[in-house]
N, C-alpha and C positions, 0 to 999 in steps of 0.2 A: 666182056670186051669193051663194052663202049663206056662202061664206066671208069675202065682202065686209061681211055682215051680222054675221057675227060679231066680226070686228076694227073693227067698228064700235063694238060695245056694250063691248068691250073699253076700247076708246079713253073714250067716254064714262065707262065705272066707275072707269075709272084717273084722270079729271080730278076728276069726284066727290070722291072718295077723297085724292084730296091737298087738294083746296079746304075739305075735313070737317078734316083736319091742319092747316092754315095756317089757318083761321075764328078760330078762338080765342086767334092771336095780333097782336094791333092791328100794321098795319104802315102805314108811309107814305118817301117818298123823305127823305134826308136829306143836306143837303149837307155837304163836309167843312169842320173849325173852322180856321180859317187866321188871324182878325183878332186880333191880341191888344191884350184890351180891360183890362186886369188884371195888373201884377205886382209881384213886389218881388224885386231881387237882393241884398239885403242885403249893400250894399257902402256901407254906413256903422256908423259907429261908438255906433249907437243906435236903437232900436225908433223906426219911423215911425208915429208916433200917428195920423196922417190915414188910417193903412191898418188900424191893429189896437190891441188890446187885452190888456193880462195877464189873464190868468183868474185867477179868486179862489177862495177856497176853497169848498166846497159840499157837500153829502151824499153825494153820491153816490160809488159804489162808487172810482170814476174820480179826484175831484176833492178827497179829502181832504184830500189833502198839498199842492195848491198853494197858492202863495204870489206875491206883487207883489213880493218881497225879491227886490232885484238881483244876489246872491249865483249865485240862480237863472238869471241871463241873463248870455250871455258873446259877444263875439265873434271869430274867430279865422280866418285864411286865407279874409277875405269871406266868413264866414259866421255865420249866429247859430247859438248856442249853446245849446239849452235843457237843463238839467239838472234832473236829481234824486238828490239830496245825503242825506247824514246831515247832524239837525237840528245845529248849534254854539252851539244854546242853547237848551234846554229850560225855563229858569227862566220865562219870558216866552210862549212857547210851546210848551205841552208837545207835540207833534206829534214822533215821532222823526225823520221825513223832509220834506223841502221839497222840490216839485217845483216847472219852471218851465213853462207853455203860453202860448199867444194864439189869439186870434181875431177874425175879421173881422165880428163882431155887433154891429148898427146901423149900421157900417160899409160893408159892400159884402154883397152877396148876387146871385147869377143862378140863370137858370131853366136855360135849357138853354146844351151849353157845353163845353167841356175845359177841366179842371183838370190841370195838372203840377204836381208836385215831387220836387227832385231831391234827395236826402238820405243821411247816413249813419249806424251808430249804433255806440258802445261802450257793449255791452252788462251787465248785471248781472242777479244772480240777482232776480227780482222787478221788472225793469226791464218797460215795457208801454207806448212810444213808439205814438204813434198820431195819423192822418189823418183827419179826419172831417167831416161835415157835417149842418146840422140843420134844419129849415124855420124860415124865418124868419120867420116870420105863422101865425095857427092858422086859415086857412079849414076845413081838416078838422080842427080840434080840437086839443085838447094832445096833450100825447105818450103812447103812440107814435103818435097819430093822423097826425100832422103828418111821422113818420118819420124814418128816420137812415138814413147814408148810413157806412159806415165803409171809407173807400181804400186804407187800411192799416193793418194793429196788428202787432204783432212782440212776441212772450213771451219774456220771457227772452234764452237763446243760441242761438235756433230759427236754422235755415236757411232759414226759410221765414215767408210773412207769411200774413193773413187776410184777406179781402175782404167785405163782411154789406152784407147790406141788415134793417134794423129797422122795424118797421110796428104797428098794430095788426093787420093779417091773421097776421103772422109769429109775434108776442108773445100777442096775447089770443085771436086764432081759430088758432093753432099752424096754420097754414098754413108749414111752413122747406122742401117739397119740390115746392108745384105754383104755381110752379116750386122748383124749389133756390136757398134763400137765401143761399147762400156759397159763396164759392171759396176756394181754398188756391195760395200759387203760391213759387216756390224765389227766392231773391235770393241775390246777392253778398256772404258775409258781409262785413266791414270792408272797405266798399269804399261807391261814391258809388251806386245805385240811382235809376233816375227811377221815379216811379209818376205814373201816369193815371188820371185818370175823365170818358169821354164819356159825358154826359147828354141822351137826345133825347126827345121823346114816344112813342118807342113800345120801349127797351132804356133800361139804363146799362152800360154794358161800361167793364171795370178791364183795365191794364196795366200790367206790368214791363216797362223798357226796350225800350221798343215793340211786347214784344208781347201781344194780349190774353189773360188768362188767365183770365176768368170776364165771363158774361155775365149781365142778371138781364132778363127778355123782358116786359112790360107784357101783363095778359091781359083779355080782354074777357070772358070765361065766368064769371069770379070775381068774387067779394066787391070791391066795388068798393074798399077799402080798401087792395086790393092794392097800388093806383099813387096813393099821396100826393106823387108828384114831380113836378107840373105848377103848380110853386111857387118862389119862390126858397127858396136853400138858401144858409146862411154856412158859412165853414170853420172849422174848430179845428185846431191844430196841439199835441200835446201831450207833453211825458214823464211819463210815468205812475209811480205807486211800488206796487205791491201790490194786494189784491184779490180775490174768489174765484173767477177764471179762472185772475190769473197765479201766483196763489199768494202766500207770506211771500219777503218781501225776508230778503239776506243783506245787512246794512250791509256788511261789511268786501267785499264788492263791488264798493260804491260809491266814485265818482259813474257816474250812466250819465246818459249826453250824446245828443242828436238834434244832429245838424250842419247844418243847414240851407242848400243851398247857393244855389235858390231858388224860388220860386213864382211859374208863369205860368196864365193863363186867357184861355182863344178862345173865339171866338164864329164 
């Protein structure tokens, strides 16, 4: 009998004890994304206007060098082409580099979902290709209120890519560890890589060719700021030029290209 009573309490403190572990991370069932509601194989010979946008030039760290100049867009073995070039004419615009991105802003955006694309890169020194997503409405405010979502960025000639989640919990309350806002994961150099991002209510989990390599867990305990992603979100696809992560570009590098082979989304 009293041993009974002891692996009793036992039992009881041990459910306890994991229930006090799991509390603080929102869970719920989640079905798998099978329907695909979203794509583009870019097996035409021109940017699909109905799906996306060039991106223009802007302040930011990211978006100096772009440009709508078709120089920047190419298409090659069914695929686009995004580049980033040294400028061929400085007189008109002094800018040394031109980069090319798009995106699907006012265009498409979803809430929850898997995102592919399948891609490859020829890299250069100061090259800074990148995956990304951004809320498309400010119910929780501008940014970083509204948050960012980054799939993939690749520096340089890395073997390896970056995965972030951006927030105001991340950025203004330096919340990057409860939980860990990034992951790191290896790719195939010059070669075609698919990357993922499943979006649910309660994680966003990234993958490299199928498998997942970082996870970012939705918390109940925290600043609610935590989880700005119960929103839609637009994609950006970009080649980047320089910056104070990837450093000074080396022109004679250049060009470094995203090959884009293509982009699907499920529901």
């Amino acid at each position: 009998m009293p041993m009974r009573k002891i692996s009793a309490l036992n039992i009881l403190f041990t459910l306890c004890f994991l229930a006090c572990q799991t509390a603080s991370i929102h869970k719920s069932s989640q079905p798998p994304f099978t329907r695909l509601i979203w794509s583009d194989e870019f097996h035409h010979a021109d940017l699909d206007s109905g799906k996306w946008t060039r991106i223009t030039a802007n302040t930011a760290d990211w978006g100096k060098h772009m440009t709508t100049d078709p120089a920047c867009f190419g298409w090659e073995n069914d695929c686009l082409v995004l580049k980033g070039i040294n400028n061929p004419d400085t007189t008109t615009d002094k800018r040394p580099f031109l980069t090319g991105g798009i995106y699907t802003k006012d265009k498409f955006s979803f809430t929850y979902g898997r995102v592919e694309i399948r891609a490859k890169f020829k890299s250069a020194q100061g090259a800074w290709p990148a995956f990304w997503m951004l809320g498309a409405n400010t119910i929780h405010g501008g940014y970083p209120k509204n948050g960012e979502i980054d799939i993939m960025e690749h520096l340089n000639y890395d073997d390896s890519i970056y995965q972030t989640i951006h927030s105001w919990y991340t950025l203004e309350l330096k919340q990057k560890t409860n939980p860990q806002h990034f992951g790191k994961a290896a790719i195939q150099q010059d070669a075609f890589n698919t990357y993922a991002l499943e979006r649910t209510p309660d994680y966003l989990s990234f993958s490299v060719n199928g498998k997942e390599t970082f996870r970012y867990p939705r918390r109940i305990d925290v600043d609610s700021s935590q989880w700005p992603f119960d929103q839609p979100f637009y994609l950006l696809i970009d080649q980047q030029l320089g910056g104070s992560w990837v450093g000074s570009v080396n022109p004679s590098s250049l060009p470094a290209y995203i090959y884009l082979d293509w982009v699907r989304i499920y529901q």
